[in-house]
C-alpha positions in Angstrom: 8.9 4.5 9.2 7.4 3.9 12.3 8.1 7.9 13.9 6.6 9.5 10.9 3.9 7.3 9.2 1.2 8.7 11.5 1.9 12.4 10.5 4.2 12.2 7.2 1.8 13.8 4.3 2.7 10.5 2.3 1.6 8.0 4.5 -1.2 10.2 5.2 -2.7 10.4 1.5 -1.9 6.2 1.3 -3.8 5.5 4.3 -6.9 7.6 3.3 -6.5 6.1 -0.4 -7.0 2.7 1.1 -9.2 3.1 3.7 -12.0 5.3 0.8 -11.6 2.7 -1.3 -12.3 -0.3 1.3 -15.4 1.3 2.3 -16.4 1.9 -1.5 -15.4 -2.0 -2.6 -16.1 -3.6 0.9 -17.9 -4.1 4.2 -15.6 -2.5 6.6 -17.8 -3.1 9.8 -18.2 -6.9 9.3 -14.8 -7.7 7.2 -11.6 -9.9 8.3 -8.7 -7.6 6.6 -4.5 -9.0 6.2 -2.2 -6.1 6.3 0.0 -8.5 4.1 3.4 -6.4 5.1 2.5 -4.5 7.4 5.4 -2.8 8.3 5.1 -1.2 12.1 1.6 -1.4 11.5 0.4 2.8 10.5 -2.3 1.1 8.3 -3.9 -1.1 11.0 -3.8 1.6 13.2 -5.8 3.8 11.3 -8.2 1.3 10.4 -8.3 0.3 13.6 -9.1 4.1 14.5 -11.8 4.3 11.1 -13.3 1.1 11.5 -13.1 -0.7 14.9 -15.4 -3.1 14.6 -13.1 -5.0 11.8 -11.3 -7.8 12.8 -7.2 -6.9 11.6 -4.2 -9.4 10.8 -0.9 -8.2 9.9 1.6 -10.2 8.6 5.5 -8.9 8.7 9.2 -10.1 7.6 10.5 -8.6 10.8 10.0 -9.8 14.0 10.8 -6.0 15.5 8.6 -4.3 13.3 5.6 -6.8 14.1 6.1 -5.9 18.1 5.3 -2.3 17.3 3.1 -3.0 15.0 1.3 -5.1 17.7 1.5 -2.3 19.9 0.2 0.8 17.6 -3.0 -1.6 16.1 -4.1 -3.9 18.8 -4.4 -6.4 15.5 -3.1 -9.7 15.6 0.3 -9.6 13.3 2.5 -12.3 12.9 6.1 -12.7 12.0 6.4 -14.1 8.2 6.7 -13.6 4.4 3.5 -12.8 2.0 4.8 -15.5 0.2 4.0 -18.5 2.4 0.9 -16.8 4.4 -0.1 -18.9 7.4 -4.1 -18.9 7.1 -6.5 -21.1 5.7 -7.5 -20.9 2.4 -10.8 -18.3 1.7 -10.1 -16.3 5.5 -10.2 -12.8 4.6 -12.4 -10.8 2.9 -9.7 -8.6 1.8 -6.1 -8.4 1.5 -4.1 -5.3 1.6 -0.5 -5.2 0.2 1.4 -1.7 0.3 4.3 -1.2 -1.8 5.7 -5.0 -0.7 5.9 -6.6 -4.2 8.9 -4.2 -5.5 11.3 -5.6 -3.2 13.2 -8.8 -3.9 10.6 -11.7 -3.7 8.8 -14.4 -5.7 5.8 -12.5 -7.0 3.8 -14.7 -8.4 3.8 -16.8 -5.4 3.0 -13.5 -3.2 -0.2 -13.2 -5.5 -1.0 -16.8 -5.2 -0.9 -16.6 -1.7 -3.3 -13.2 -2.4 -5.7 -15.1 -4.0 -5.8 -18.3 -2.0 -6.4 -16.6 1.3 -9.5 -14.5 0.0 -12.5 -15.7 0.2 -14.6 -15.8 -3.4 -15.4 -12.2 -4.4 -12.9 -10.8 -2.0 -10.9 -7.7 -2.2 -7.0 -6.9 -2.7 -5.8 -3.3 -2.5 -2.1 -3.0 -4.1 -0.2 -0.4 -4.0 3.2 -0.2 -5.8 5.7 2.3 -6.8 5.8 3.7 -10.4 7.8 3.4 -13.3 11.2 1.5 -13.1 12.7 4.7 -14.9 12.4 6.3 -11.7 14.4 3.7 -9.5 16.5 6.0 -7.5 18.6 7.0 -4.2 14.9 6.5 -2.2 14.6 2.7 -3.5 18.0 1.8 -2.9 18.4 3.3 0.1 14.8 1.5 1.7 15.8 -2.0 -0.3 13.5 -1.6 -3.2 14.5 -3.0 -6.5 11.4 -2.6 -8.8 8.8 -0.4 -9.9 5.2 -0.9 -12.0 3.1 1.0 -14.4 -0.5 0.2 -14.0 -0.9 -2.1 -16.8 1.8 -4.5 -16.0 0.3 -4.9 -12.8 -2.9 -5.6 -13.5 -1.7 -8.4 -16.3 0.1 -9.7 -13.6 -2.8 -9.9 -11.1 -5.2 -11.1 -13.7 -2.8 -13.8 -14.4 -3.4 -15.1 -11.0 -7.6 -15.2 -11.3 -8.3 -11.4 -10.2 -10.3 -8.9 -11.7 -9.5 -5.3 -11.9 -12.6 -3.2 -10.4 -10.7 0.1 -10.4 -7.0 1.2 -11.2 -5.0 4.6 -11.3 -2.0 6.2 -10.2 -2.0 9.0 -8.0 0.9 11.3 -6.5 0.3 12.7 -9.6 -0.1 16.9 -8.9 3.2 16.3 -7.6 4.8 14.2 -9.9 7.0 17.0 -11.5 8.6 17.8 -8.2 9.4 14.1 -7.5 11.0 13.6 -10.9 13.0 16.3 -10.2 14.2 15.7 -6.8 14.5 12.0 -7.9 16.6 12.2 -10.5 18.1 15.4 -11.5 18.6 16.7 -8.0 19.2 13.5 -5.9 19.5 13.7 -2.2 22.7 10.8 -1.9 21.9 7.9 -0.5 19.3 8.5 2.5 15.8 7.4 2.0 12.7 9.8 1.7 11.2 9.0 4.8 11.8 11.6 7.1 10.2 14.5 8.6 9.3 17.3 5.8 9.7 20.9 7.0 6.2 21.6 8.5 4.9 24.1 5.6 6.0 21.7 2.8 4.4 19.0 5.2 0.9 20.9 5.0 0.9 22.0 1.5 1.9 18.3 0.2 -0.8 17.2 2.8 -3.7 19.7 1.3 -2.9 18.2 -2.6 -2.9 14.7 -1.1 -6.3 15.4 0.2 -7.6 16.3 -3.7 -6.1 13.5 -5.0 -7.9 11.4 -2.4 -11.1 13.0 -3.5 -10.4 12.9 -7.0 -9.7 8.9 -6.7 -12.8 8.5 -4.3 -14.7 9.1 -7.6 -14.0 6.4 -9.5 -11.2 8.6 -11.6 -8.7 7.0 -13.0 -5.4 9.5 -13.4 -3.0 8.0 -16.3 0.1 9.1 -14.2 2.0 9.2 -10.8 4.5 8.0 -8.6 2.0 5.4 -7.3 -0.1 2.9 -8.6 -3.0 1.4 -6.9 -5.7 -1.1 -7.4 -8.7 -2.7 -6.3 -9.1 -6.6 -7.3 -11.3 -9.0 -6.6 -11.2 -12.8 -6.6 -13.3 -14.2 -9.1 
């Protein structure tokens, strides 16, 4: 993750996804943002790059991937799980969560903890992986052992005292080619996270970027290999 999230088309689209969207739901030159798994930390850096006058927390399981994360961000991350977050309640002013929830954890306490660390009328961004149908060789191989479609997600969220202000999946122009590669031609047990050949890299870069436009409207697309929200605390 760490050696390809700055320049993998993937992690690309995600991070331009979530950072459109906090400046379309939030204040991103005044806000205190969690990075609530933050992995080795290619969303802080490039909110870090987009908006430096934020104040960024990170918060990540492995103690390894929070030095790098450290490192890359210059944000204050701490070793820990999203389901016992150590901050006072109403801290942030949003939360951002990045395909965390499908691995094996107590969800509804993750959410909890969502919601109790925002402050009133604060922002979550979720991201998740879509339908369980397509559980595969990628989600065994990086420890993942569930995927969402939109709706179940946003029951979920609502059940914990969000609100959905937008929701959609996107990956979607290429959605074909991942159900394909996914199931009927699966690549054994390594994970997807690699280096792409460098035209495949460009063209899956160039649809990213018209999905990211097509979301920055307000679209919502009814299918995909993600799904992604924007919720706010009532």
């Amino acid at each position: 993750m760490s050696s390809v999230e700055e320049s993998m088309w993937w992690y690309q689209t995600l991070h331009q996804i979530v950072a459109n969207a906090t400046m379309r739901y939030a204040d991103p030159n005044s806000m205190t943002l969690l990075d609530a798994g933050c992995g080795t930390g290619g969303m802080l850096k490039f909110f870090r790059y987009r908006y430096p006058s934020a104040s960024l927390y990170g918060l990540e399981l492995m103690p390894e991937a929070c030095e790098i994360a450290r490192l890359k961000s210059g944000a204050e991350v701490q070793s820990g799980s999203i389901e016992h977050i150590a901050y006072s309640d109403s801290f942030f002013d949003v939360v951002v969560s990045l395909d965390v929830l499908g691995y094996d954890l107590d969800r509804d306490l993750a959410i909890s903890e969502f919601h109790r660390v925002l402050k009133p009328g604060g922002t979550l961004l979720l991201n998740l992986a879509a339908y369980q149908w397509l559980h595969s060789y990628h989600d065994k191989a990086v420890g993942q052992t569930s995927r969402f479609t939109l709706s179940a997600v946003n029951r979920m969220l609502e059940r914990h005292g969000f609100r959905k202000v937008y929701g959609s999946y996107w990956n979607f122009l290429l959605f074909p080619l991942m159900v394909l590669r996914r199931k009927l031609f699966p690549a054994g047990s390594a994970s997807d996270v690699k280096p792409f050949h460098p035209v495949l890299d460009y063209l899956f870069r160039k649809t990213g970027f018209l999905e990211t436009l097509i979301l920055d409207k307000g679209i919502a697309v009814p299918f995909g290999g993600s799904v992604f929200l924007v919720m706010r605390k009532k």
